[in-house]
N, C-alpha and C positions, 0 to 999 in steps of 0.2 A: 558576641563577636563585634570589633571595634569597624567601622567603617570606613572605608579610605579616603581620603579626598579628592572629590571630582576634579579633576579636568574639566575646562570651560565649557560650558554648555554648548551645544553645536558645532566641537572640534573635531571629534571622530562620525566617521559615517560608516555604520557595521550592518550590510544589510541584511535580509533575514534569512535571504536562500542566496546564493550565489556557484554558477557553475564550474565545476574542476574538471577541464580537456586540457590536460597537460602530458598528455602520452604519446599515442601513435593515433591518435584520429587526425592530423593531418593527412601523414602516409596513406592508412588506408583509403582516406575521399581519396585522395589523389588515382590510388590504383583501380578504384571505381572509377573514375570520370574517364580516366585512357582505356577504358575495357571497353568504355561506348556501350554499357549496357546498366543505367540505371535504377532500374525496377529490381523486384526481387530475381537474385539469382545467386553464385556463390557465395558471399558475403552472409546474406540470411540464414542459408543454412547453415555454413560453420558458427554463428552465433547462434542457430537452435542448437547446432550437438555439444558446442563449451556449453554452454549452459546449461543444458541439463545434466552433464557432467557435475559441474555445481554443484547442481541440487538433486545429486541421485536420483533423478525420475530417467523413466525409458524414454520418454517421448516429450517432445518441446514443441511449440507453433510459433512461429513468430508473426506478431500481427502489428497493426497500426496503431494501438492504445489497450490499456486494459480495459476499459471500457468494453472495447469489440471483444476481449479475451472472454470475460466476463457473459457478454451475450453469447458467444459459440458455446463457453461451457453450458448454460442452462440448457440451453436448445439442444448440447448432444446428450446432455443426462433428461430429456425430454418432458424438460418442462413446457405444459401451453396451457391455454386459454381455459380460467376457471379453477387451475391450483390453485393452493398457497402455499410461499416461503418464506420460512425464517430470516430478519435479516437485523443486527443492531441496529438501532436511533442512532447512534453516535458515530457515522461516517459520512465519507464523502455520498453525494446522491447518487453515484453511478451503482454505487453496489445494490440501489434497489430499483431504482430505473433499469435496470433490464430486467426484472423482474415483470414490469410493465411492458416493455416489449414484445414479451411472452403473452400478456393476455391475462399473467397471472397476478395474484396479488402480492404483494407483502404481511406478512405478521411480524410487527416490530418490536423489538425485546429490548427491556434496560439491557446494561450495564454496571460491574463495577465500579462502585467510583475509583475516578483518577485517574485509574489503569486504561478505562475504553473496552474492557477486554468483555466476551462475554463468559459466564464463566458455566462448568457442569449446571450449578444447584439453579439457576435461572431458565438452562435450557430445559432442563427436568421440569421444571413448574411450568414451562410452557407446551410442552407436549404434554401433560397433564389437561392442559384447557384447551389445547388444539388438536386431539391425536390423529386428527385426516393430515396432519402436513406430512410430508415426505421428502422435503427439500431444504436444504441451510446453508446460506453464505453465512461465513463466518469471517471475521474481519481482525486481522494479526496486526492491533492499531499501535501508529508511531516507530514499528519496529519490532513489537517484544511479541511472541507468539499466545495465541490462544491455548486454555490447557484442553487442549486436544489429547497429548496421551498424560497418564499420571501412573506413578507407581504406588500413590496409596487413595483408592475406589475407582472409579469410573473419568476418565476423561470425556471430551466432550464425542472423540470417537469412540468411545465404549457407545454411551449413549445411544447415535446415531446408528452403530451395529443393530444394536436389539432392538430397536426400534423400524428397521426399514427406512431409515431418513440418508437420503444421499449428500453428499458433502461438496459444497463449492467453496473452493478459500481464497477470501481477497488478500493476496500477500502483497497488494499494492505497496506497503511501507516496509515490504519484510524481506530486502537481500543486502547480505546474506541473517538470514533465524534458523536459529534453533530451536526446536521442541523436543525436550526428554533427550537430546545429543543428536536426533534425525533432524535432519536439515528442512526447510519447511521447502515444498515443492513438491512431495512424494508424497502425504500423509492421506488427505484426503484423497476423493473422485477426481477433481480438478484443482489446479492451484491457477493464481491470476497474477500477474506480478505489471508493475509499472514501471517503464522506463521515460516518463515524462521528464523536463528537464531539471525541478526541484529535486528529483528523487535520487535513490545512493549509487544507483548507476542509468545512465541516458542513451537516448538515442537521440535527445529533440521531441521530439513525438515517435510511442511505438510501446509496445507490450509484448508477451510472452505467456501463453498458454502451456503448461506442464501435465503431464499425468502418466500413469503406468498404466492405462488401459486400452491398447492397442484400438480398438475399436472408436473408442473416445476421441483417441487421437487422430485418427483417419477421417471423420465426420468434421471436427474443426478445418483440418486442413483443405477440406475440399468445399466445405463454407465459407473459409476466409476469403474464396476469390469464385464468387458467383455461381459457385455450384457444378463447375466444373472438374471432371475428373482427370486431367494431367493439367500441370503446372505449363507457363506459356514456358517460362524458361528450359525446361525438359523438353518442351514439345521442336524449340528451334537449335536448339544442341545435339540431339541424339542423332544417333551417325545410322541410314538418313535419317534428315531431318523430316518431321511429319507435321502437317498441318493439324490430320485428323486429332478430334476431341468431342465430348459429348457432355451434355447439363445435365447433369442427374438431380437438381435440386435447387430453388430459387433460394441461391446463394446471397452473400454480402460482398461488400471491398472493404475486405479489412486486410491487406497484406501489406508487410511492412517492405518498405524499398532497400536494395543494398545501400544508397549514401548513407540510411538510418541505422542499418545495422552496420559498415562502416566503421562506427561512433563506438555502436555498443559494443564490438570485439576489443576494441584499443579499453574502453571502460574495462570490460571484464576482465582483461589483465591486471588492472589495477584496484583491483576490487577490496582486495584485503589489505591492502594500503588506504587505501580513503577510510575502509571500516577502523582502522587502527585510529586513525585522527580524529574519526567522529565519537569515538571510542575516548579518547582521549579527554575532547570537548565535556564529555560527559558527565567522566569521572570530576574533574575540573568544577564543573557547575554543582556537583553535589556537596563536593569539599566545602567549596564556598558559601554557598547559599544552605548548607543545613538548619543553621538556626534562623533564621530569616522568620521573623515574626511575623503569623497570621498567613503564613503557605505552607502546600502540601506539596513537597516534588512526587517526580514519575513514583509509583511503588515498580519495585522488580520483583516478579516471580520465577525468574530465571537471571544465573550466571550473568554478569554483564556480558561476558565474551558470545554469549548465545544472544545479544538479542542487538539488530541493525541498527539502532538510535539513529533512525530516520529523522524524528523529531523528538527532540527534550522540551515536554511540557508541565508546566507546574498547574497549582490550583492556588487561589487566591480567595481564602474562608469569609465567612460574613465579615468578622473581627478584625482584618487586617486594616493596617492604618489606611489605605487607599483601593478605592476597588477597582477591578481589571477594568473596567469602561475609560477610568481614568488614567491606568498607570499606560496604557497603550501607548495617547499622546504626548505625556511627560517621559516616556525612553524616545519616541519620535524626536523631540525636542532637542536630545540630548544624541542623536543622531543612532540609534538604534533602533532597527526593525525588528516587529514580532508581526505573529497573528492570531486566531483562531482556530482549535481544530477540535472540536466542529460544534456549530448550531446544528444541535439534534436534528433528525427529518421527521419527528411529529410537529416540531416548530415552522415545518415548511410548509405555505401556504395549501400546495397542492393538497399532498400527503393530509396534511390536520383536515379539510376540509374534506374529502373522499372518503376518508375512514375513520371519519370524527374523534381525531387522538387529544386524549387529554393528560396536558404534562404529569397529571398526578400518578396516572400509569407509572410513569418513567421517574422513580423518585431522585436516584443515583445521577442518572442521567443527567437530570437537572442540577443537581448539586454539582456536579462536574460542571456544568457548562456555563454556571452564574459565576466560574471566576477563570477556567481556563486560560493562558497561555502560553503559548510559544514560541520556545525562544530562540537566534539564530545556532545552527549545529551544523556543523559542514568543513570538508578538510584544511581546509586554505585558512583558517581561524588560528590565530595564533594566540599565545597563553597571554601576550598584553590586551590582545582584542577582548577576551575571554575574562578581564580583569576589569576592563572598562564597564563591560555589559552587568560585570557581579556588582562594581563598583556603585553603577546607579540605580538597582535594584533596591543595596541597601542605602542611596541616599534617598529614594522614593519612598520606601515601604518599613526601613527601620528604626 
């Protein structure tokens, strides 16, 4: 494949996440702010019931971060002090940081390469050397789901079926995914979804707790706000109005405010329009950079239309003309943004030292993450942007 010719060095500036409020989150702040009633209250909750709409689950929470989502789920699936849980190397650190919350530990599992994904034959071998664990975030990275169900052996829910291992799932990168045609937010015990402001829908800061287990769901919601059992907002609306309330539980503040949710109703109308662009982006960078000497783009194990391409990340081989340390700075130069996703957490100071992890564990792992990156993907990208970016790839790399 012939390569085009750059544009001047440092003419285009394309950065690597950039946010799209182009809908109705004015309107709706606005009908926040004249209600006089900022904190959580209507707003929050028609963005819990659209969205689990969405995502076919009974029950939604809306919280202040996945993070907090993430912690109310171990804690209602009752995790504490002196477990272990499963949780891949190759994520952001919150998905095992609350694991530490709890008191519990982490056992941390390669990865396929490339994918990030963890997959059946991995979790098998690892409940093979560990069979006291009982618990598994599982991490649907960049977008594309885990194989959670499969139609030919065992998914990674089959698995955790026979086994007694309960399921938490970081969909932090996953709306809207699919897994097997079911929308990812139902499958497992809990699902954790991010609405940070890189991500494929926002609130600013705030997350979203999903699950079909009424019981599950009832323990989040009355943890997310100190352990109290009626919400303040119900408690000063109901006709009368009642002070009374009582602490059943030394709760968190993890609830999300209506301006946040706000954001994220006007988002979720537009959900499947941004997935189309980014959808787009996608296809686009595959066309282009196919042959692109000495990389490895995303592998798909699913449909593109199932999977959020939250992020489009490549892998960059020993062999390639330049290696990812350096092609960072030379697309910076050239006025494009990337990043990294992710310095494994056996690389992470804390982690490697507390549970003395040795990269050689993690072979995949590694091999993904000596060349990783990624690249801008997001709806406002237009196919010249998109051109520029393939453009200096291969003036870099071919």
């Amino acid at each position: 494949m012939e390569q085009a010719t750059i544009r001047q060095i440092g003419q285009r500036k394309i950065a690597f996440s950039k946010v799209c409020c182009d809908g109705n989150e004015l309107v709706y702040l606005k009908e926040v702010l004249e209600s006089g009633w900022l904190t959580t209250a209507g707003k929050a909750r028609a963005l819990e019931q659209e969205f689990a709409k969405a995502v076919g689950a009974r029950f939604a929470c809306a919280v202040n971060s996945c993070t907090a989502a993430l912690h109310l789920g171990l804690e209602a699936l009752g995790v504490g002090p002196g477990d272990k849980v499963f949780v891949p190397t190759m994520t952001f650190t919150a998905s095992a940081e609350v694991i530490r919350y709890m008191g519990a530990d982490p056992i941390f599992l390669d990865v396929e390469y490339a994918s990030c994904l963890l997959t059946p034959e991995i979790l098998e071998r690892a409940v093979e050397r560990h069979p006291d664990v009982r618990t598994l975030v599982v991490v649907h990275f960049g977008g594309q789901a885990a194989p959670m169900l499969s139609a030919d052996g065992d998914g990674i829910l089959d698995i955790c079926r026979r086994r007694g291992i309960r399921i938490l799932e970081d969909a932090a990168h996953a709306f809207p995914t699919r897994c097997a045609g079911q929308m990812v937010g139902g499958i497992g015990d809990v699902t954790c979804f991010s609405f940070y402001a890189n991500k494929t829908m926002t609130t600013g800061e705030g997350g979203m707790l999903t699950t079909n287990v009424e019981a599950i769901a009832s323990r989040a919601r009355i943890m997310r706000l100190h352990g109290i059992d009626r919400e303040v907002w119900s408690r000063f609306t109901s006709s009368p109005a009642s002070w009374e309330y009582d602490v059943v539980a030394p709760g968190y503040k993890y609830n999300m405010p209506d301006i946040n949710a706000a954001i994220g109703l006007a988002q979720l109308e537009r959900a499947q329009e941004m997935w189309e662009r980014r959808q787009h982006c996608a296809e686009y960078y595959r066309e282009r950079l196919a042959d692109l000497p000495g990389v490895d783009l995303p592998p798909l194990h699913v449909p593109p239309e199932d999977h959020a391409w939250h992020l489009f990340t490549l892998v960059l081989r020993p062999e390639a003309k330049v290696g990812r340390n350096d092609v960072i700075p030379l697309l910076a130069e050239r006025g494009v943004g990337t990043s990294v996703h992710y310095k494994p957490l056996h690389r992470m100071s804390y982690y490697r030292d507390r549970y003395q992890l040795n990269p050689a564990d993690f072979p995949e792992a590694e091999r993904t993450w000596e060349g990783c990156l990624s690249l801008p993907i997001y709806p406002s990208l237009t196919d010249d942007d998109l051109d520029y970016v393939c453009d200096c790839l291969w003036d870099i790399l071919g």
